[in-house]
C-alpha positions in Angstrom: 56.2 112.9 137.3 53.1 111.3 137.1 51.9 108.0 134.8 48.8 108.3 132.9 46.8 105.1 133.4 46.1 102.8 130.4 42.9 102.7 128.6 41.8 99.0 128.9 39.7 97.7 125.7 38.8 94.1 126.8 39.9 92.2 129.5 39.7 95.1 132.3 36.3 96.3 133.0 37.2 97.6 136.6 39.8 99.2 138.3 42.6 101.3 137.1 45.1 99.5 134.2 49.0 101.8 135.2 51.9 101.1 133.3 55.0 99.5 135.0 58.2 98.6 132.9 60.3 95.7 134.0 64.2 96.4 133.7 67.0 94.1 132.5 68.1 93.9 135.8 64.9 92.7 137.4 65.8 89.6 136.0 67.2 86.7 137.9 69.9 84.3 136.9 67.4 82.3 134.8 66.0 85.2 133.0 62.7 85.6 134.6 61.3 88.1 136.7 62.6 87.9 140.3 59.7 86.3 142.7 60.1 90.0 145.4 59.9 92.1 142.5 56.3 91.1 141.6 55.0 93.1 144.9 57.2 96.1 144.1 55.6 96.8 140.7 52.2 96.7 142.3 53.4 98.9 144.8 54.5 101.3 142.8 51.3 101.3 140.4 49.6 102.1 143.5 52.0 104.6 144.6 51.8 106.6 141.2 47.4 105.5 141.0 47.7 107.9 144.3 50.5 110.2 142.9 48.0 111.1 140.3 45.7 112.4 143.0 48.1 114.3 144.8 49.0 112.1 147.6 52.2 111.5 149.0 55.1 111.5 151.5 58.0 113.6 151.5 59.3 112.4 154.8 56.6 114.0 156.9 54.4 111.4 158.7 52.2 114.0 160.5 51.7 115.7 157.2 51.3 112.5 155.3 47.8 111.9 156.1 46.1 108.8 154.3 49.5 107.9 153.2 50.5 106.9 156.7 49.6 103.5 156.3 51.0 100.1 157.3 50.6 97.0 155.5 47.7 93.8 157.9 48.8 91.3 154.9 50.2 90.7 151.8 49.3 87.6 149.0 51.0 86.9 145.9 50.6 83.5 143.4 52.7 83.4 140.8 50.7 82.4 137.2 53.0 82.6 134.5 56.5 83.9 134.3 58.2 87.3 133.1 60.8 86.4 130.7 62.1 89.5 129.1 62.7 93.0 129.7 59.8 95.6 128.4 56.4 97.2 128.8 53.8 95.5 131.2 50.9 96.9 133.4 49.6 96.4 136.9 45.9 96.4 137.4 44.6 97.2 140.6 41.1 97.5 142.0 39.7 97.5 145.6 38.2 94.4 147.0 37.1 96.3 150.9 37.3 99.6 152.1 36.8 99.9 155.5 36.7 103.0 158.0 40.4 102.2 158.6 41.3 99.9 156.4 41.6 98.6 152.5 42.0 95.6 150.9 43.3 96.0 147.3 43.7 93.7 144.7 46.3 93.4 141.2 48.0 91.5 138.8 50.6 91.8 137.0 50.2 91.5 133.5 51.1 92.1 129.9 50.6 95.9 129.0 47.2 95.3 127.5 45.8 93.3 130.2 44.8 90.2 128.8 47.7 88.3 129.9 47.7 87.8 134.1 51.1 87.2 135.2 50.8 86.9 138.8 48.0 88.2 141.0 47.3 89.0 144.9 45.7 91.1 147.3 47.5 93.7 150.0 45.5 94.3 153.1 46.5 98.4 154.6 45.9 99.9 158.0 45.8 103.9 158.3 47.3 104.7 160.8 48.0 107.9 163.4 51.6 109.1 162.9 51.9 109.6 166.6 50.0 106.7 168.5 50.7 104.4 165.5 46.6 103.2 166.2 44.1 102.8 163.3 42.7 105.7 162.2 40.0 106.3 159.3 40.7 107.3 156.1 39.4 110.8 154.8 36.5 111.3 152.8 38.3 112.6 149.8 40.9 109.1 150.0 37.7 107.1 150.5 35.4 108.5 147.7 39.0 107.7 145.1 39.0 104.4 146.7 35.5 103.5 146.1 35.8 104.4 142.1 38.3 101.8 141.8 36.2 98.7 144.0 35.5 96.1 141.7 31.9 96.1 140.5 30.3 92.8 143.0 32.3 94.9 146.2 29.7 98.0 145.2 26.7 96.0 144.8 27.3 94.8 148.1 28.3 98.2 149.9 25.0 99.4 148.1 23.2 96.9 149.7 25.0 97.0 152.9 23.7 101.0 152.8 
């Protein structure tokens, strides 16, 4: 099953804008959203951004190919708090894209994207399946990538080129 991404009026002029819905039970015991489930919503908008292309893991690793990656780093800061149950969206957008690596960045927010919840960056590593070394990314991951690197990133890759 796949998510269709959001169309953004406003606030998001780069990146992707996916729907994630926050569940009752993501709650803690004072009603907001618990601090480690902040990260998992932006993983899974980036898990279904990829879905969308046809990427994946079913177990695999040697067949996984750019999925096969390992998280460098990870960065949260926490804004403004979830207090109910509902709708909301992640936006995510590339900050670097290395030959081996990528730095991505999101933020949870409300489902319109106006209203930034949290926000952080996640630093990945490709990575062999057997030697577990860095390894670079394929073209087609790369060229998906680079449509989603937030507009001052591609003015400087350009000028980097």
């Amino acid at each position: 099953m796949s998510v269709e991404p959001l169309q953004a009026a406003g606030p998001v002029t780069y990146g992707q804008l996916v729907p994630v819905t926050v569940h009752f039970d993501d709650l803690d015991a004072l009603g907001m959203l618990h601090n480690s489930r902040y990260p998992l919503l932006a993983e899974r908008a980036w898990a279904e951004y990829w879905h969308g292309f046809g990427f994946g893991f079913d177990g695999d690793w040697a067949a996984a190919g750019d999925m096969c990656n390992v998280i460098k780093e990870m960065k949260v800061s926490y804004e403004r708090p979830v207090t109910s149950a509902g709708g909301y969206a992640v936006h995510l957008w590339v900050e670097r894209l290395g030959r081996t690596g990528l730095t991505y960045g999101f933020r949870l927010c409300s489902a319109d994207g106006a209203e930034t919840h949290a926000r952080g960056h996640r630093v990945l590593v490709r990575v062999d399946p057997q030697a577990l070394r860095p390894t670079p990314w394929s073209d087609r991951a790369r060229a998906i990538a680079a449509d989603l690197l937030r507009p001052e990133q591609a003015d400087a890759g350009a000028d980097a080129a």
